[in-house]
N, C-alpha and C positions, 0 to 999 in steps of 0.2 A: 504494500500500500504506500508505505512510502517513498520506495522508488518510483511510482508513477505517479505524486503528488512530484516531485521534485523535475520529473520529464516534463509535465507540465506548466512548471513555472519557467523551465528552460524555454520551453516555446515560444509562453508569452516574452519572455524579455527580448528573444531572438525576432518574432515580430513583429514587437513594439519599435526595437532598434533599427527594426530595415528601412532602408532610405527610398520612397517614394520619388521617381524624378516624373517633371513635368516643363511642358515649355509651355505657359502662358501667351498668346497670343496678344502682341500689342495694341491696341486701341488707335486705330489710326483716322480717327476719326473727329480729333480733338483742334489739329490747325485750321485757326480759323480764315487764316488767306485762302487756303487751297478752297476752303465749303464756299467761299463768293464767287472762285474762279468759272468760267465757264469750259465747257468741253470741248478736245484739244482736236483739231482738224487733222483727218488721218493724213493728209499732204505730208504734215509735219512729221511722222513718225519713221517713216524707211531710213531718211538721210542720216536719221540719230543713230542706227546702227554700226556697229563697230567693234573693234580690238581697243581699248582705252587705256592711256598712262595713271595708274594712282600718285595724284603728284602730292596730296593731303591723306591720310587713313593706309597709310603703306602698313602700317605697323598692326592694324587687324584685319588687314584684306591682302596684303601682297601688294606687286609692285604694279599689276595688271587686273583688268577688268572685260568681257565680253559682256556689249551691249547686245540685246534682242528683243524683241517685240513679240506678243501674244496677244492671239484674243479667242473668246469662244461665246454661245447664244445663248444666252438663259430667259427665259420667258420672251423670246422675242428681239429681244434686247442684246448688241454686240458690245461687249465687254472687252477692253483693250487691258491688257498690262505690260511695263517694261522692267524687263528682268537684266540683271549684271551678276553672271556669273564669273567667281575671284581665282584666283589660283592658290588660296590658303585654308585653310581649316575647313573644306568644303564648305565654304561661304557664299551665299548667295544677298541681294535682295531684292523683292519686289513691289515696286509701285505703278501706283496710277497716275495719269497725266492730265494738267489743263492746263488753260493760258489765262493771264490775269496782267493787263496794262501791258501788252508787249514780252512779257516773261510767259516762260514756260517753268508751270510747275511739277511736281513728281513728290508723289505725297504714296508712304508707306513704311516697310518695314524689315529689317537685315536677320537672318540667321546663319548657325553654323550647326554644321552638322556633326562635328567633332564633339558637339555638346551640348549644354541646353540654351546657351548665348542667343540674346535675340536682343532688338530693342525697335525703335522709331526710326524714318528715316527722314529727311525733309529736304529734296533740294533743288535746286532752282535755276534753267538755262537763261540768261539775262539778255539784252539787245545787244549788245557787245561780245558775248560772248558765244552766239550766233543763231538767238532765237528767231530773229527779225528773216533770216534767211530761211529756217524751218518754218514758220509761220507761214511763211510763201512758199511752201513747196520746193526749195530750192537746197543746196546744199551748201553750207557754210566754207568760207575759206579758213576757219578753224573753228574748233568744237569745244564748250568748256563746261563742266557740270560741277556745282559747288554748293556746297549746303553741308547738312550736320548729321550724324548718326548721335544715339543714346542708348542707354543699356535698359531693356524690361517698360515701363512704363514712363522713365524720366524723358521731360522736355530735352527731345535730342540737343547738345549742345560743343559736340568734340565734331571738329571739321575734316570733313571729305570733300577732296574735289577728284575729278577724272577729267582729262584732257584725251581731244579724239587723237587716235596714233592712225589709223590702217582698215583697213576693211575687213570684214571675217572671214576666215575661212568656210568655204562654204559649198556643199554639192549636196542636191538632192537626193540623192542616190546613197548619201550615207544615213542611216536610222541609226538616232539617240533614244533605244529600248527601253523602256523604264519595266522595270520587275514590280508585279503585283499591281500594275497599271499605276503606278506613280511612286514605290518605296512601302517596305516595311510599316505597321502599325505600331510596333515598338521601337522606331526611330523616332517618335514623338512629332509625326508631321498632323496637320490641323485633321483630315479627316481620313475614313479608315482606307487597308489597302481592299482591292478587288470590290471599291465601292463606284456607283454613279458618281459622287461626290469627287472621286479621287482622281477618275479620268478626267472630268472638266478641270483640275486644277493641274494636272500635269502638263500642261503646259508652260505652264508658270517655273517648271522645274528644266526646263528646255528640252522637255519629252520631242521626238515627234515621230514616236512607235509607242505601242505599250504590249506587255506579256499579261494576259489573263490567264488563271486556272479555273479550269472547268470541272463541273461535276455534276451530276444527277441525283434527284430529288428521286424519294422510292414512287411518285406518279409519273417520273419520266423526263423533268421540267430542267433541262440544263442551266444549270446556277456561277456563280462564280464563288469561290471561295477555297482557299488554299490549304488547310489541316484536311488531316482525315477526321476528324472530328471537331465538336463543338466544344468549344475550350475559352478562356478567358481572357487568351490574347489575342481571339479576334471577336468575341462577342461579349455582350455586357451579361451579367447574373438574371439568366429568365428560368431557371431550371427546368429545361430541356439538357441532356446527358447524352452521348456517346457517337456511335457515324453521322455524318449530317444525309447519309443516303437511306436514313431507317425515316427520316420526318419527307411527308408530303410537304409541296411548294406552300399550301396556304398553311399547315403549322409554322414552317420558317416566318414566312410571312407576318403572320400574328405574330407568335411568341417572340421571336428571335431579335434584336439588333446589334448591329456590328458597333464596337467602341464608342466611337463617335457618334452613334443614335439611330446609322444608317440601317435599311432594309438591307439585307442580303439580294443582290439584285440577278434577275435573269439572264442571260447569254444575249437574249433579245431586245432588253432593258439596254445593258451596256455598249452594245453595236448601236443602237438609234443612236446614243449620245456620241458616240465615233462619227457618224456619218451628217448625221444633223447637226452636232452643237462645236465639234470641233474641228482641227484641219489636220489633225493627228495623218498621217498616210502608211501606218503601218499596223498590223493586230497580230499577236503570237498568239494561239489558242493552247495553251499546254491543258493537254490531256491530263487528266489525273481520275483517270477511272479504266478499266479493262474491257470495258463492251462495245458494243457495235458503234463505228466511228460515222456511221450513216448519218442519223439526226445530224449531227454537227455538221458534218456537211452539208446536208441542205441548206442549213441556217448561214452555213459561210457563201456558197452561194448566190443565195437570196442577198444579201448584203452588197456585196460585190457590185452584185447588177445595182442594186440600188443609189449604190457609190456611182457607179458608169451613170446613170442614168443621169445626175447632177452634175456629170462631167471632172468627178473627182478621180484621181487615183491612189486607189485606197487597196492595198495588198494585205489578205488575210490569208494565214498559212496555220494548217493545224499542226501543231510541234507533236514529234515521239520520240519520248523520250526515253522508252525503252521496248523488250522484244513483246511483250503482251499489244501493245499500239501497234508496233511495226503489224504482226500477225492481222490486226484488227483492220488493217488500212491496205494490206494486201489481200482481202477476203472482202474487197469491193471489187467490182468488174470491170469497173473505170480509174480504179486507182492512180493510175500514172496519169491521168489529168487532173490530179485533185491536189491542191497547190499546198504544199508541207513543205516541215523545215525536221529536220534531220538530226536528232543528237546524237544519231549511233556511227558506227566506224563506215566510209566512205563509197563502200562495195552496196551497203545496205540503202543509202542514200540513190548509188547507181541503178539498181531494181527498183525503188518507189521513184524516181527521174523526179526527187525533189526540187524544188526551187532555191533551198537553201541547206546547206549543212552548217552546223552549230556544235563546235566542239569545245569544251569546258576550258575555262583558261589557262586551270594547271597545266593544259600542255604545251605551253607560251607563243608566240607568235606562230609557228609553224610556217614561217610562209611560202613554202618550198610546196607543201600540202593544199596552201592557200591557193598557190599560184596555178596549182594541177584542176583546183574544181574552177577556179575563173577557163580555165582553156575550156572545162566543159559545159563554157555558159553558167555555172551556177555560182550567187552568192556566200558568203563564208561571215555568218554573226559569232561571235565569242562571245560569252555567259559563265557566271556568274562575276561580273569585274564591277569590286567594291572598295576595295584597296588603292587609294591616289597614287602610289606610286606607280601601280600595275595599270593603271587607267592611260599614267601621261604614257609609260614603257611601251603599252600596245598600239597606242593612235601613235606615237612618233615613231614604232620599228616596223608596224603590223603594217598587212595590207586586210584588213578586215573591211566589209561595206556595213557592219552595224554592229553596235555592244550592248549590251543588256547589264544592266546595273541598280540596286536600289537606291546609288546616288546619283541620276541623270544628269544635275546638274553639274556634277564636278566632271562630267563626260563631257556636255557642251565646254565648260570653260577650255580644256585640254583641245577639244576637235576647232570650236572657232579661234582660238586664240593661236594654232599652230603655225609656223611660215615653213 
């Protein structure tokens, strides 16, 4: 008895002690210039992109910055944001933009992902320092962006400036993959992974692919969502318990929500918001189930066309990522026109006449292997690259056309910032 009065007490004090991390989300909603400003003419927004010198904030950002521009449709409505990816502590941040007396403003908010750091951002291109030329659609004969960052909720008040250097690097043809359609739920980003929510903000992350995991509901209803089970680091306490393949679509539906509050959403749910609300031009489907790869393909399909028919080009490939899939995807009749991405060794990828093979990064640039499936027409994405050093090592040795990473943004800042 008393040993397990004493295990007990051990518990609580173990997790009473454990340290709870979280990143507060800043309130950017508090400068009052920016609330009078009016909304910023898209003329103004391409010229501002760029490779940037940090000539003020070196010392928490690095010495460089990639400028880029987003937007996606929520209720109608096109939502712009401009993102500066850093080359330090996986630092990103993002604001919104308007014009006020001749100034362009940019009102939001910096993180890193090395930690829970985050704070305000507030800053301002002036007529001099070449708003008057953005304003007009036109491109400045130099670029200067100067204003303040702050730590958490304090009135930003330590100065950042960036000075335009170079244009980005840039090809469509390369895909910045975001994992789990925009990063892990446990890296403490605003909303959960493999949610609606997460695709529209992956943008923001300089996504412009995303990796979904699919799975099936026991009525059939392909869902997204990444464990094999319902667990607490991707759903909130509904007491519901064990496969998420034993609950039909409408118990998830009730009971269930993902961290952040969201519904667990459909295959069908996720693709509208791909092809409607953003400009996303890529979708991984990773399988994460054993049975017939058919459904899925309909729905990829169906999409596709839907994509063409908007005049988009929008490439959705079902990933397999092992022999249960392979089997599952070669027991269609039309297999070899059903457009997949390949984890397994290059022979396997040769009999499904994938579109893409994807091999793990531990086996480092390969590009001798790389250079063998480019001869035969085919793509070559590398997965899982989380690691900055292994990010910058693969975009500056690799000949890769896409990386799949839960930190998309420290991939853009490496891909556009490169010469």
């Amino acid at each position: 008895m008393r040993t397990t009065v004493i295990i007990l007490l051990l518990c609580i004090v173990v997790t009473g002690c454990r340290k709870t991390y979280e990143v507060i989300m800043p309130d950017t909603s508090r400068w009052e210039l920016f609330n009078n400003a009016s909304p910023l003419p898209n003329v103004a927004r391409q010229p501002m992109e760029g490779v940037y010198a940090i000539t003020e904030g070196q010392g928490s950002f690095g010495e460089q910055g990639a400028v880029k521009w987003s937007h996606v449709i929520i209720n109608g409505d096109t939502l712009y944001h401009l993102s500066v990816f850093f080359g330090k502590d996986i630092a990103y941040l993002i604001c919104e933009g308007k014009q006020l007396n001749g100034n362009i403003l940019l009102n939001g908010y910096w993180r890193k992902m090395v930690s829970t750091a985050t704070g305000l951002v507030q800053l301002t291109i002036d007529p001099t320092g070449g708003a008057t030329a953005l304003l007009g659609g036109q491109t400045p004969a130099s670029l200067t962006i100067k204003g303040f960052f702050g730590n958490g909720q304090a009135v930003p008040a330590t100065p950042l400036s960036l000075t335009y250097n170079r244009k980005l690097n840039s090809s469509p043809s390369f895909v910045i993959a975001a994992h789990r359609s925009g990063g892990r739920t446990s890296d403490l980003l605003p909303v959960s992974e493999n949610s609606v929510a997460m695709i529209l903000k992956t943008p923001e992350f300089g996504s412009t692919g995303i990796e979904v995991d699919v799975r099936f509901t026991s009525d059939g209803v392909p869902i997204l969502y990444h464990d094999n089970t319902l667990n607490l680091r991707e759903v909130q306490k509904c007491g519901l318990v064990g496969p998420i393949e034993n609950y039909t679509y409408q118990q998830l539906s009730t009971f269930v929500r993902l961290v952040h509050g969201e519904k667990i959403p459909t295959l069908r749910e996720a693709l509208d918001a791909v092809v409607y609300q953003t400009e996303l031009s890529f979708v991984w489907l990773d399988t994460k189930y054993t049975s017939s790869i058919a459904p899925v393909h309909k729905i990829q399909q169906e999409y596709m066309q839907k994509a063409a028919a908007l005049g988009r080009k929008l490439d959705i490939v079902i990933g397999i990522p092992g022999e249960d899939q392979y089997n599952q995807l070669l027991a269609l009749p039309d297999y070899t026109n059903v457009p997949s991405l390949c984890e397994l060794e290059t022979e396997k990828a040769d009999k499904l006449q994938s579109k893409i093979w994807a091999p793990r990064f531990t086996e480092g640039t390969q590009n001798d292997a790389v250079a063998a499936e480019h001869g035969k027409g085919r793509r070559v994405f590398v997965w899982t690259v989380d690691e900055p050093a292994f990010i910058t090592n693969f975009i500056r040795d690799g000949h890769f056309d896409g990386m799949l990473s839960n930190f998309p943004s420290c991939v853009a800042f490496n891909y556009y910032a490169r010469q």
